[in-house]
MIKOL-820817 format. One line per field, with one value per residue (C-alpha): residue number from 0; residue in one letter; z, y, x. Coordinates in pm, whole numbers. Example, Ala and Ser with C-alpha at 12.3 -4.5 7.8 and 13.67 -1.06 7.14 Angstrom:
residues 2
pos = [0|1]
code = [a|s]
zz = [780|714]
yy = [-450|-106]
xx = [1230|1367]
end
This chain:
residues 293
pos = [0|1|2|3|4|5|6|7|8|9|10|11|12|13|14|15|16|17|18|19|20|21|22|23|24|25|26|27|28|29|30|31|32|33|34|35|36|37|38|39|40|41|42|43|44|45|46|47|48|49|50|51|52|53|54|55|56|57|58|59|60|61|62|63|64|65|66|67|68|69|70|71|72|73|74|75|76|77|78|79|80|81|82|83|84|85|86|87|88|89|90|91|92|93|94|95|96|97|98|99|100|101|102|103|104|105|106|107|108|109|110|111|112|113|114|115|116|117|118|119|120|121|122|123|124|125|126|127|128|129|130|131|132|133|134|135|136|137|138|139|140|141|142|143|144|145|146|147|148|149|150|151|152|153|154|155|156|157|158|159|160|161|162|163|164|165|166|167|168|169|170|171|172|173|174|175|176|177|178|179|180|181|182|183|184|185|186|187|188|189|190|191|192|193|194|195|196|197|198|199|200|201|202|203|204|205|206|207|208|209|210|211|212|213|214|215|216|217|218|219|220|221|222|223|224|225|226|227|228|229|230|231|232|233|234|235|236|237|238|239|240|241|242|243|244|245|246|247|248|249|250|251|252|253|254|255|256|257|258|259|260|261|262|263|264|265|266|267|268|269|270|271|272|273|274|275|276|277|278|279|280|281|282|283|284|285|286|287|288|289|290|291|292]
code = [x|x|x|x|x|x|x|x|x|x|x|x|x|x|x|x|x|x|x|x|x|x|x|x|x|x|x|x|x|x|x|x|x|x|x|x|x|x|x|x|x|x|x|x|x|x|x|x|x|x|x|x|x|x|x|x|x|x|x|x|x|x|x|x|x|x|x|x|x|x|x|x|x|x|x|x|x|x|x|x|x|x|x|x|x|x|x|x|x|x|x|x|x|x|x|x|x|x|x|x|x|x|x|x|x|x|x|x|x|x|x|x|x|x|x|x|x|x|x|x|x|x|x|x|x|x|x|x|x|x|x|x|x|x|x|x|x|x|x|x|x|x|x|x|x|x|x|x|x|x|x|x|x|x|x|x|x|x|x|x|x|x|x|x|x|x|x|x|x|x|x|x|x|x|x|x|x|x|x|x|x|x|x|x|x|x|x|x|x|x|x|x|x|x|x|x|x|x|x|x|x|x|x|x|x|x|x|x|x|x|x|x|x|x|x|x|x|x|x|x|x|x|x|x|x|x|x|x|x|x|x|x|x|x|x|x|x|x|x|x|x|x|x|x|x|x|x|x|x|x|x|x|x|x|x|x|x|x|x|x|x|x|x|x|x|x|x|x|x|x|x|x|x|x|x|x|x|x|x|x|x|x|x|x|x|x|x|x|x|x|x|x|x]
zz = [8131|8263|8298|8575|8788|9003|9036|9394|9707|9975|10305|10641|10928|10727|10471|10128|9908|9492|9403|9098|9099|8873|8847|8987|8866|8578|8574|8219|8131|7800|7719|7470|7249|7251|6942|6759|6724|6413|6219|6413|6415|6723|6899|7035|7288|7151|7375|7287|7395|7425|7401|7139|6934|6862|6943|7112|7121|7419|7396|7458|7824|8163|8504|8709|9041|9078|9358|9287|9048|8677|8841|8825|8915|8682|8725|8491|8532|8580|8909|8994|9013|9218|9511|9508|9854|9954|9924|9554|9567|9881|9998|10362|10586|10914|11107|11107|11191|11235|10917|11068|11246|10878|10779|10386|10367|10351|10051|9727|9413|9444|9279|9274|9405|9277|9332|9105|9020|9343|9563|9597|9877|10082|9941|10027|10344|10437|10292|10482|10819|10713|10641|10914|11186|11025|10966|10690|10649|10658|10411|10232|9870|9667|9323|9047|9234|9558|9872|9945|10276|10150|10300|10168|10230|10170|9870|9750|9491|9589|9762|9709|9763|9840|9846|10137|10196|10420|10735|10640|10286|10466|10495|10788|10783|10910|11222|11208|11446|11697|12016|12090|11838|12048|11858|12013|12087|11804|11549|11585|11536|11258|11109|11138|10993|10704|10666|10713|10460|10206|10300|10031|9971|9818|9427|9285|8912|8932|8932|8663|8537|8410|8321|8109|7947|7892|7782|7503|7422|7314|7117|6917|6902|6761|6497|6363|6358|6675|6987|7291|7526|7888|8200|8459|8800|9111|9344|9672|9919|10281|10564|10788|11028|11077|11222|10964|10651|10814|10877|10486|10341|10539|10376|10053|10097|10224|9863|9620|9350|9484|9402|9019|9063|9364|9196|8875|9055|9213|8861|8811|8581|8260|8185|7974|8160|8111|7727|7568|7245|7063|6839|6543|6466|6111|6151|5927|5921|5614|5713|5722|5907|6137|6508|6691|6966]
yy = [11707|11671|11933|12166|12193|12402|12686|12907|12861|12601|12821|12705|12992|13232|13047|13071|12780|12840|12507|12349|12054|11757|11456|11168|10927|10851|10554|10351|10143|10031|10254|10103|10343|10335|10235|10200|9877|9882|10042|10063|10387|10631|10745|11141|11390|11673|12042|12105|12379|12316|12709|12795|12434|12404|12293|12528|12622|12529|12899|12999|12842|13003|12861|12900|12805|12697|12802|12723|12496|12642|12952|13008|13273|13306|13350|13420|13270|13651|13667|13312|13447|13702|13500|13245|13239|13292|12930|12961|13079|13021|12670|12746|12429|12455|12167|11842|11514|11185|10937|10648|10847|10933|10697|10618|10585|11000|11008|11096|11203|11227|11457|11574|11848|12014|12341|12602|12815|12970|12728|12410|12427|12544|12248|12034|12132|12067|11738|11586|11747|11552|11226|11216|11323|11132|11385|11494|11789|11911|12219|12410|12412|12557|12389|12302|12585|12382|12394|12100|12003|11801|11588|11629|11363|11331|11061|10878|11144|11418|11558|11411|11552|11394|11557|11464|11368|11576|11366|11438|11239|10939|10674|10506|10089|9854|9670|9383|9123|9021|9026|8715|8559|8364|8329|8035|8130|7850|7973|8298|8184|7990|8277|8470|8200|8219|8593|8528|8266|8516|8823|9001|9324|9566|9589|9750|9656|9302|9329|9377|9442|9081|9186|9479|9185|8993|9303|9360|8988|8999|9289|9137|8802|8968|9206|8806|8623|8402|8287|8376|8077|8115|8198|7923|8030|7898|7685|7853|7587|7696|7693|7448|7417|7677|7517|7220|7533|7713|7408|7313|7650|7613|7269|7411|7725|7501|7277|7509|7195|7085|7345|7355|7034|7088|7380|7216|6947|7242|7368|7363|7035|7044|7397|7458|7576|7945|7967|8249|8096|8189|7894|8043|8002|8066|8390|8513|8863|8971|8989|9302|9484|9685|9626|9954|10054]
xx = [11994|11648|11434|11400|11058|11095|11365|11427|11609|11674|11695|11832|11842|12070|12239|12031|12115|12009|11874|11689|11477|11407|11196|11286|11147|10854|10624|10706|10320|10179|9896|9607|9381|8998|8885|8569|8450|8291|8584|8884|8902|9085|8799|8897|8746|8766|8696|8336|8117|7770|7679|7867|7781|8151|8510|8795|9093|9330|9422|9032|8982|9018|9003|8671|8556|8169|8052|7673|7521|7644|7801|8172|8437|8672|9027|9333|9667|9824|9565|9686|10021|9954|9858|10174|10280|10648|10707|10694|11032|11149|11181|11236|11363|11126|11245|11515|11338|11562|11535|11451|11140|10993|10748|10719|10368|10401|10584|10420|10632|11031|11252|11651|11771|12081|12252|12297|12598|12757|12577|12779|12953|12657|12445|12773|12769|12373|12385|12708|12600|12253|12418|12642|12349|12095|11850|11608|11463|11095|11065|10748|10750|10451|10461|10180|9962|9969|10165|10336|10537|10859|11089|11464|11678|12061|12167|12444|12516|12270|11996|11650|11317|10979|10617|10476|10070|9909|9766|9398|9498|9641|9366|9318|9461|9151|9209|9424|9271|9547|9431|9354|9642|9879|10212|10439|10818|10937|10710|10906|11215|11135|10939|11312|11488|11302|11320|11737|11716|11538|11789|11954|12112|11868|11885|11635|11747|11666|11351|11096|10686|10625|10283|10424|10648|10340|10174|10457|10493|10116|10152|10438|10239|9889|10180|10282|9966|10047|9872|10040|10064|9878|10079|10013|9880|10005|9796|9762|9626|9512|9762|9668|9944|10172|10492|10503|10451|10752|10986|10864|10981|11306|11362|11307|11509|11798|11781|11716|11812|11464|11303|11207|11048|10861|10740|10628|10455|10212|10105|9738|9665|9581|9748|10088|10384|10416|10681|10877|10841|10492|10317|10157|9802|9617|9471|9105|9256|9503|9850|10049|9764|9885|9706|9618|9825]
end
């Protein structure tokens, strides 16, 4: 079972709704150590202090606020609990906004949201009146000593949960010159052709981090002594006119037999085609040495 982050109630006018949360989701990356050259040895950070000339104890710190130049005010995590807002407990549901009206560039990190013991049928009930109005809900939620505004959405299987940013975090997009862009009626359509010709039901599990693949492949190549082969890079020429690109990438859409070789007749010359298999190499190193991760 996953672990719980957050423990309290979901709260809609008078129903009260005991609910635990749990990550959602976790980001999965290869993570390299810094090393000293010279020796290869792990290079650490250690908690120094300069005053007292030595190292501490994670048990030793406290939490202070500067509020001039080398002047703090401290505060302990007993006084830090004091001041937790309602919301620390209390997830209270302020409004239902329509789905489709929520725009994903305000979601941050996602959770689940499940109910505890004696609150199933109330968390039942919110999340098929949700589904089958298409609403989400807009809640407050203090968590990780912040306050966060959350958007709860129904699921498949559950209810999920979404820290929002706050406006004032959202950057502003630079203007996208357009004015004075005149887009021709058949360019449009074949535009939405191709977008029809690329349409597929959404599946997130087919795709993958090929540079984490590469990433791993290398590692396993340097543990064996072997060279790992370069990944060819496309050639991207300039579009010069737009109809004949579209009515191409239609063509080749519509005979994807065609395709392997027209793509292998674009790869940069002089450059091997990218290879799972790994050619070994004679190495100066002695074997059996074990590289740093």
């Amino acid at each position: 079972m996953a672990t719980s982050v957050w423990k309290g109630h979901l709260t809609f006018g008078l129903i009260s709704i005991p609910v635990h949360m749990s990550a959602a989701a976790r980001g999965e990356r290869i993570s390299f150590n810094q090393l000293h050259k010279v020796c290869h040895s792990r290079l650490k950070q250690p908690l120094f202090c300069p005053v007292c000339n030595r190292n501490v104890e994670r048990s030793e710190i406290v939490k202070g606020y500067e509020y001039e130049k080398d002047q703090y005010v401290l505060f302990s995590e007993d006084e830090l609990d004091k001041i937790e807002p309602a919301s620390a407990r209390v997830m209270e549901i302020l409004e239902f906004v329509k789905l489709d009206e929520m725009d994903p560039l305000y979601f941050d990190s996602s959770y689940y949201v499940a109910p505890e013991e004696g609150g199933v049928k109330a968390y039942q009930l919110l999340m098929q009146a949700m589904k089958e109005s298409g609403y989400g809900a807009i809640a407050k939620l203090t968590m990780h000593q912040r306050e966060h505004i959350v958007i709860v959405r129904p699921g498949s299987k559950g209810m999920t949960l979404h820290t929002m940013f706050y406006t004032n975090e959202i950057r502003k997009a630079d203007a996208i010159p357009g004015e004075k862009v005149e887009i021709k009626e058949q360019e449009k359509k074949l535009a939405e052709q191709l977008i029809q010709s690329l349409a597929a039901p959404f599946q997130p599990e087919k795709y993958r981090d090929e540079y984490q693949e590469n990433v791993k492949g290398m590692i396993s190549a340097k543990l064996k002594g072997q060279e790992v082969t370069e990944v060819a890079q496309p050639h991207m020429a300039p579009v010069i006119d737009l109809m004949e690109a579209l009515k191409k990438s239609l063509a080749e859409k519509q005979a994807p037999a065609a395709a392997p070789a027209a793509a292998a007749s674009n790869a940069p010359v002089g450059k091997k085609p990218p290879a799972r298999a790994l050619q070994p190499v004679p190495v100066a190193q002695k074997k059996g040495k074990k590289a740093a991760g």
